[in-house]
Backbone as JSON Lines, residues from 0, in Angstrom:
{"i":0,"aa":"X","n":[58.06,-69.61,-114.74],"ca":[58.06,-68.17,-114.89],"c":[59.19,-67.6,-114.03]}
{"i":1,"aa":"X","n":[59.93,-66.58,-114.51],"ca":[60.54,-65.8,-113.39],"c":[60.44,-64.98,-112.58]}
{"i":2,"aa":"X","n":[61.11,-65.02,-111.38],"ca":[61.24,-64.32,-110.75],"c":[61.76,-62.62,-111.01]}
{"i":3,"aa":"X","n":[60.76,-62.0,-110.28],"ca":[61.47,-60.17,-110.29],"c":[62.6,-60.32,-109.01]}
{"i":4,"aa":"X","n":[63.67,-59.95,-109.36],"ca":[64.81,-60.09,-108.3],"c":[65.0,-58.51,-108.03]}
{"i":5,"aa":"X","n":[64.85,-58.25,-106.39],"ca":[64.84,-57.0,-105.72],"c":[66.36,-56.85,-105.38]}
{"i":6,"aa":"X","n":[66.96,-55.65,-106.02],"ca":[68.99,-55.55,-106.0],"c":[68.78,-54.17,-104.75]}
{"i":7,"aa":"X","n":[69.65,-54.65,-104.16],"ca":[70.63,-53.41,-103.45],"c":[71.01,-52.54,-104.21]}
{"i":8,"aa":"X","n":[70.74,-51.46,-104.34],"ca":[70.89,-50.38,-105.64],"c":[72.38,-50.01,-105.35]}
{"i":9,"aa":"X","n":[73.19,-50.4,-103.9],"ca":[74.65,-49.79,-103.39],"c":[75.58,-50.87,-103.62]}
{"i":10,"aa":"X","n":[75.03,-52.39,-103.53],"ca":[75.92,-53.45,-103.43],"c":[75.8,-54.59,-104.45]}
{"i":11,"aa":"X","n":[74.39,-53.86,-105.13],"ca":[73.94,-55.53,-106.15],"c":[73.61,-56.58,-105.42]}
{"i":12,"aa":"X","n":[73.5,-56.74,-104.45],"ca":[73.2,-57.44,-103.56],"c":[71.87,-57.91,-103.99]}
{"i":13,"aa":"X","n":[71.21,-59.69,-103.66],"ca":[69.98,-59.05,-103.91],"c":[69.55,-59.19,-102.37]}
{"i":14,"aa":"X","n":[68.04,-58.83,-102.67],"ca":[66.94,-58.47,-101.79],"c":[65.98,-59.54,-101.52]}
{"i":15,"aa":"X","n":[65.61,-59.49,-102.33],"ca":[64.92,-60.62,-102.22],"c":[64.28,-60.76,-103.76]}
{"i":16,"aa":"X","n":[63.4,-62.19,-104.05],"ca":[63.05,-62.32,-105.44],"c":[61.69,-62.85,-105.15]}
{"i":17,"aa":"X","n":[60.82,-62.32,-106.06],"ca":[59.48,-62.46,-106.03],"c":[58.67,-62.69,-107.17]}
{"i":18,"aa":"X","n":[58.08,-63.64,-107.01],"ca":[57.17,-64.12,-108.33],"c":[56.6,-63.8,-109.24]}
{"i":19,"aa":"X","n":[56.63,-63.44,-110.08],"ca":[55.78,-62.97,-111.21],"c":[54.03,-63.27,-110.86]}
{"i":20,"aa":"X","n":[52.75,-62.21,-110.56],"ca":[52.17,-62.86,-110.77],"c":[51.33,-63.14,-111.98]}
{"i":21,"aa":"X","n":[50.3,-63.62,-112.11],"ca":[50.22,-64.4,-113.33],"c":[48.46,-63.59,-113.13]}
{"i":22,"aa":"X","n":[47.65,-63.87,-114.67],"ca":[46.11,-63.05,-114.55],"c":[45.35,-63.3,-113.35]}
{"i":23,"aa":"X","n":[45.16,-65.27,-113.4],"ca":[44.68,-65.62,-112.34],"c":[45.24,-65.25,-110.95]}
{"i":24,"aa":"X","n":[46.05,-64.71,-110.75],"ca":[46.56,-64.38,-109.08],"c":[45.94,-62.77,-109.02]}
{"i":25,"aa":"X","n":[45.69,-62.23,-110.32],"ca":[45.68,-60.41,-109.73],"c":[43.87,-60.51,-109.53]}
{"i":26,"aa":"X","n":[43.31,-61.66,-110.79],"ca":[42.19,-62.17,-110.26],"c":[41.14,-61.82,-109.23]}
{"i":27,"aa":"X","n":[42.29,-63.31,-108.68],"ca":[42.32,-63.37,-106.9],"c":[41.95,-62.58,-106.23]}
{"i":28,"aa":"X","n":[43.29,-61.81,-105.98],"ca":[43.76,-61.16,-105.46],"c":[42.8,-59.77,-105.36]}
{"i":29,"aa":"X","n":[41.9,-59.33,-106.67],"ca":[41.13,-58.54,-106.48],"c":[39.81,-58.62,-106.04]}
{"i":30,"aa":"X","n":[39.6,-59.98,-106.11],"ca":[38.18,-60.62,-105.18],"c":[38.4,-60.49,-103.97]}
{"i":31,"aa":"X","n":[39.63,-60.88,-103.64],"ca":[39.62,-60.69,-101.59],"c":[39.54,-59.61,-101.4]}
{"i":32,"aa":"X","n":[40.29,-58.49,-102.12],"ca":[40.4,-57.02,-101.67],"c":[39.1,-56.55,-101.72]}
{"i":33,"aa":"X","n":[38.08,-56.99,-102.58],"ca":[36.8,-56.46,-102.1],"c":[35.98,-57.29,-101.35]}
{"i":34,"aa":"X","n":[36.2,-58.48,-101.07],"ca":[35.68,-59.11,-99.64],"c":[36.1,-58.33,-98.59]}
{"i":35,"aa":"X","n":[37.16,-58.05,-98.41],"ca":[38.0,-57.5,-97.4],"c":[37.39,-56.16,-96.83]}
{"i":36,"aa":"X","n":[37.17,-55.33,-98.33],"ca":[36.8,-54.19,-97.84],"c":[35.01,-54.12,-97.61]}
{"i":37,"aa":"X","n":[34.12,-55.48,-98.02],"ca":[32.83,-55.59,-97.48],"c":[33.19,-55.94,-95.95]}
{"i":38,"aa":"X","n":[33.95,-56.7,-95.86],"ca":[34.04,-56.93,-93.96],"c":[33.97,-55.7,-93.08]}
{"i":39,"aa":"X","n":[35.65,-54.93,-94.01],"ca":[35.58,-53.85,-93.11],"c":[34.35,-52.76,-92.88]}
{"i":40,"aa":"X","n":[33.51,-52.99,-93.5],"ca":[32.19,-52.5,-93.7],"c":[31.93,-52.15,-92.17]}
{"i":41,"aa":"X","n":[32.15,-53.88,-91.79],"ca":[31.15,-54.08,-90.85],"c":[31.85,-53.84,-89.21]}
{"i":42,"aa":"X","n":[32.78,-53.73,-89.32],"ca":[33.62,-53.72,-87.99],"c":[33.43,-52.25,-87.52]}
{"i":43,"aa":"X","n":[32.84,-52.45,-86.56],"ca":[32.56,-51.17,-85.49],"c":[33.44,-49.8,-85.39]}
{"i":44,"aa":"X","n":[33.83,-48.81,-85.43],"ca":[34.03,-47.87,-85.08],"c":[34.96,-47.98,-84.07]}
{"i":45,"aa":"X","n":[34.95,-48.74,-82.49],"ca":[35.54,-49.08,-81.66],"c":[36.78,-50.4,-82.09]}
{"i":46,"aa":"X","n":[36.19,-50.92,-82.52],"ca":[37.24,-51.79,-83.06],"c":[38.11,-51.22,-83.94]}
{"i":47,"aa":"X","n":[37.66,-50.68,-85.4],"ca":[38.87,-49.85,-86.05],"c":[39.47,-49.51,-85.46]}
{"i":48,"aa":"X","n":[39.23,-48.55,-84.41],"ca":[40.29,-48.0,-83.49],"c":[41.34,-48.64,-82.67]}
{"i":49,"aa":"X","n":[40.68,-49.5,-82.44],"ca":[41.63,-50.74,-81.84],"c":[42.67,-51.42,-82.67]}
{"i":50,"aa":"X","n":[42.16,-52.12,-83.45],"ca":[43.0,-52.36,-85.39],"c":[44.12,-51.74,-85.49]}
{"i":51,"aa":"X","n":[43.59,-50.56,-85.74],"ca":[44.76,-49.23,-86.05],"c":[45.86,-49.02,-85.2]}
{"i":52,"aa":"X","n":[45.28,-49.1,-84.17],"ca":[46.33,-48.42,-83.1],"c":[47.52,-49.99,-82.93]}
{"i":53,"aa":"X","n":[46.44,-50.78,-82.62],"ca":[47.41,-52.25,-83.12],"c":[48.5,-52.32,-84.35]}
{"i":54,"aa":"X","n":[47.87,-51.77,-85.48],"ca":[48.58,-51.87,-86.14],"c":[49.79,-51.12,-86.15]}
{"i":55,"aa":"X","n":[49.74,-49.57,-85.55],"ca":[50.73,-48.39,-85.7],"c":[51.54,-48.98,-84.83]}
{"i":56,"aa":"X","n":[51.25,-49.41,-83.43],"ca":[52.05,-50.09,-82.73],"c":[52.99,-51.03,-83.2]}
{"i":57,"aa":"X","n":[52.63,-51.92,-84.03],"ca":[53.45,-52.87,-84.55],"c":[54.45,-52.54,-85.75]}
{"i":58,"aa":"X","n":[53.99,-50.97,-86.62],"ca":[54.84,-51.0,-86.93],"c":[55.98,-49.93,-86.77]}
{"i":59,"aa":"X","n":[55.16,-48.94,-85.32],"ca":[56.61,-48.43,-84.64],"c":[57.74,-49.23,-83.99]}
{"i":60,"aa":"X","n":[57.08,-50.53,-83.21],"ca":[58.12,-51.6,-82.73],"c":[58.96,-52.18,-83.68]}
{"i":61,"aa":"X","n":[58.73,-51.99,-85.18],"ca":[59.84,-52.67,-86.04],"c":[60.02,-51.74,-87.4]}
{"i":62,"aa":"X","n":[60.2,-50.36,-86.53],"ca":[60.53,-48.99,-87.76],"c":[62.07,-49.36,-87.77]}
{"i":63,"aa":"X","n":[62.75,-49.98,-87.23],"ca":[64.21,-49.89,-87.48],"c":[64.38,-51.0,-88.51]}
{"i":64,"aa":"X","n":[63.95,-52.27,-88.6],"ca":[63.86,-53.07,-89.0],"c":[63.08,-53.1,-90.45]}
{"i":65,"aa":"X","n":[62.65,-51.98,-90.46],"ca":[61.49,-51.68,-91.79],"c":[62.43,-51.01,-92.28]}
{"i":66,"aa":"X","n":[63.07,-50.06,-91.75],"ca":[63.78,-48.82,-92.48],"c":[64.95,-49.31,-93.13]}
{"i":67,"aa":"X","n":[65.25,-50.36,-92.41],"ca":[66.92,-51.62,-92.71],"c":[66.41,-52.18,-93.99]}
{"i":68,"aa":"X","n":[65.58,-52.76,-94.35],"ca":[64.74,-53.6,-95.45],"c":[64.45,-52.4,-96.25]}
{"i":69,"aa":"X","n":[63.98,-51.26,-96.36],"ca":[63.5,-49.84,-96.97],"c":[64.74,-49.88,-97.61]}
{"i":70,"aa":"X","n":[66.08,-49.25,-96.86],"ca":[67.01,-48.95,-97.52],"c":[68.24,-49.33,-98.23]}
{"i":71,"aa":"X","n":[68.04,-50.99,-97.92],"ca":[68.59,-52.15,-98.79],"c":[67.5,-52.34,-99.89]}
{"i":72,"aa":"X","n":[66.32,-51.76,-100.06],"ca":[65.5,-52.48,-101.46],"c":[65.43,-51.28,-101.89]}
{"i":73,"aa":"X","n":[66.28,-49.49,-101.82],"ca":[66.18,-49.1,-102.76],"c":[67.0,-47.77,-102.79]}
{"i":74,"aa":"X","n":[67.63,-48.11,-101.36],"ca":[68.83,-47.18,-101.55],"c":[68.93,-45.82,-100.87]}
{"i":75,"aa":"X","n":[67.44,-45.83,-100.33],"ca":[67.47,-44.27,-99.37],"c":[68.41,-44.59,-98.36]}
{"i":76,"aa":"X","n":[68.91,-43.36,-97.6],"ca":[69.38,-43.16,-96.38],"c":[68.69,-43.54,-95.11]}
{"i":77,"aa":"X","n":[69.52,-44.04,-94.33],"ca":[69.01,-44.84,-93.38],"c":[67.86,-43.9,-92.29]}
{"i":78,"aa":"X","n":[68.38,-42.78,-92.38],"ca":[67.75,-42.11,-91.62],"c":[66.12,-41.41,-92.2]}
{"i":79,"aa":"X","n":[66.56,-41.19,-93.5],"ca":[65.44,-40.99,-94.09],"c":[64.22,-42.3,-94.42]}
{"i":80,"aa":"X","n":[64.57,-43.2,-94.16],"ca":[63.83,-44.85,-94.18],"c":[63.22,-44.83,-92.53]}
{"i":81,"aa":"X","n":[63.82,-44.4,-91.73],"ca":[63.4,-44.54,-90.3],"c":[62.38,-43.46,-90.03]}
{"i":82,"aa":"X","n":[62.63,-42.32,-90.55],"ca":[61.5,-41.16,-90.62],"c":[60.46,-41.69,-91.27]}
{"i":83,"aa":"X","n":[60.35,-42.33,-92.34],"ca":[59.48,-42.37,-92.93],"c":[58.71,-43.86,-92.0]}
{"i":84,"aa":"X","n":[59.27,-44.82,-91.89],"ca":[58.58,-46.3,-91.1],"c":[57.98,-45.37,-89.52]}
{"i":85,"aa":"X","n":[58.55,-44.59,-89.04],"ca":[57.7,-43.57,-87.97],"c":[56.52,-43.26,-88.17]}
{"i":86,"aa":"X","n":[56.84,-42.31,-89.6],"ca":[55.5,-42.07,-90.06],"c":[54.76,-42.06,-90.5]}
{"i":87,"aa":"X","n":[54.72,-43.56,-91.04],"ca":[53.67,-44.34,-91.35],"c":[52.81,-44.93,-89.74]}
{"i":88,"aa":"X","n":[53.5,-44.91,-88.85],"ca":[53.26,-45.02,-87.62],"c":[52.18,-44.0,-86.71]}
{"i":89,"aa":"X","n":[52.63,-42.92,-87.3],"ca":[51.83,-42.03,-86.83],"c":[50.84,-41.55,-87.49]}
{"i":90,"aa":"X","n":[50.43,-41.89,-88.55],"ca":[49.59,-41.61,-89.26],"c":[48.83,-42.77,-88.76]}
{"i":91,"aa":"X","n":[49.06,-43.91,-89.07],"ca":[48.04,-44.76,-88.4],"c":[47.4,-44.32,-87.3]}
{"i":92,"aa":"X","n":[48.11,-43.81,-86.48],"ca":[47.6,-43.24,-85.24],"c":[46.75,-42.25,-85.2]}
{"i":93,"aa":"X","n":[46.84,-41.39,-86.63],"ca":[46.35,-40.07,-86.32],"c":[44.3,-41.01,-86.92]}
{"i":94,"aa":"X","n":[44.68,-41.66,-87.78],"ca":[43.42,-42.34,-88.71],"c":[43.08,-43.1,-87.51]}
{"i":95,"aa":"X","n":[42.98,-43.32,-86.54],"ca":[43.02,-44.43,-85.56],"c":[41.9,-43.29,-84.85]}
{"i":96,"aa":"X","n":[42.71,-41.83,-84.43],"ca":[41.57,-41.45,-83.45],"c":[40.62,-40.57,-84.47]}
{"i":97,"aa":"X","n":[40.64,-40.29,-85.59],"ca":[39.65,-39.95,-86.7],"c":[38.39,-40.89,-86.56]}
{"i":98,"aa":"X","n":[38.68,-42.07,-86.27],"ca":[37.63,-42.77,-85.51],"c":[36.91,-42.51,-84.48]}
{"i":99,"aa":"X","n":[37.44,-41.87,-83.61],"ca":[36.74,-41.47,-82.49],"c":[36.32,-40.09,-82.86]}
{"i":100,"aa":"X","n":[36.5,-39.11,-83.37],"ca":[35.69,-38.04,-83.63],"c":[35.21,-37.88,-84.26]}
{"i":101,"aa":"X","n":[34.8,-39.14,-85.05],"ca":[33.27,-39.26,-86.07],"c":[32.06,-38.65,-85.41]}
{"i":102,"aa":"X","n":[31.66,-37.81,-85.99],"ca":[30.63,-37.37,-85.79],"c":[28.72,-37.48,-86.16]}
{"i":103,"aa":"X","n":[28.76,-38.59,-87.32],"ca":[27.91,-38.99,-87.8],"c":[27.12,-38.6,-88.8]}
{"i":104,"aa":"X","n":[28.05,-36.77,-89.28],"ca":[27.31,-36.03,-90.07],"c":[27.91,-35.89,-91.59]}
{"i":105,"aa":"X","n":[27.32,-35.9,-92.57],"ca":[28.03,-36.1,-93.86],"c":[27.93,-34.48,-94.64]}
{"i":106,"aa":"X","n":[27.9,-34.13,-95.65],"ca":[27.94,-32.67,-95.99],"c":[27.42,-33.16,-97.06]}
{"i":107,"aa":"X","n":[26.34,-32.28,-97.82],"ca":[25.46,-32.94,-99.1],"c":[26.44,-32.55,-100.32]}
């Protein structure tokens, strides 16, 4: 089967090339995503928060490096790729302490 080949929209360059997947992989792929999201079921409140903030962390430490890969796979401006890998950063952050001001009350 072939590959989908990811081009530099400025240089033709490619990007990288990625597999076709096939029924059995989206399958898969959709069984874990709802294992995944029964786990997250179960993980505490305190921990999400922890998760999250882990995660925003990791990917403010490599927003330059995201935004470099962003704007070689599709052509935005570099600066506008770095705003955006930020703030995906901070949004994690903001969903991170949404955790902590759970309140326990739902609205009927």
């Amino acid at each position: 089967m072939s590959a989908l080949i990811l081009r530099n929209p400025a240089t033709e360059a490619v990007v990288a090339e990625l597999p076709h997947a096939t029924v059995e992989d989206m399958d898969a792929a959709i069984v874990r995503a709802a294992a995944a999201g029964d786990a997250w079921r179960t993980v505490s409140p305190a921990d999400r928060n922890r998760l999250l903030r882990r995660f925003a962390d990791t990917v403010a430490a490599h927003a330059d490096e995201l935004a470099e890969l962003e704007t070689r796979n599709m052509g935005m401006p570099i600066g506008s790729s770095r705003w955006c890998a930020n703030a995906v950063a901070d949004t994690l952050h903001y969903f991170a302490g949404a955790v902590e001001k759970h309140a326990g009350s739902t609205i009927p």
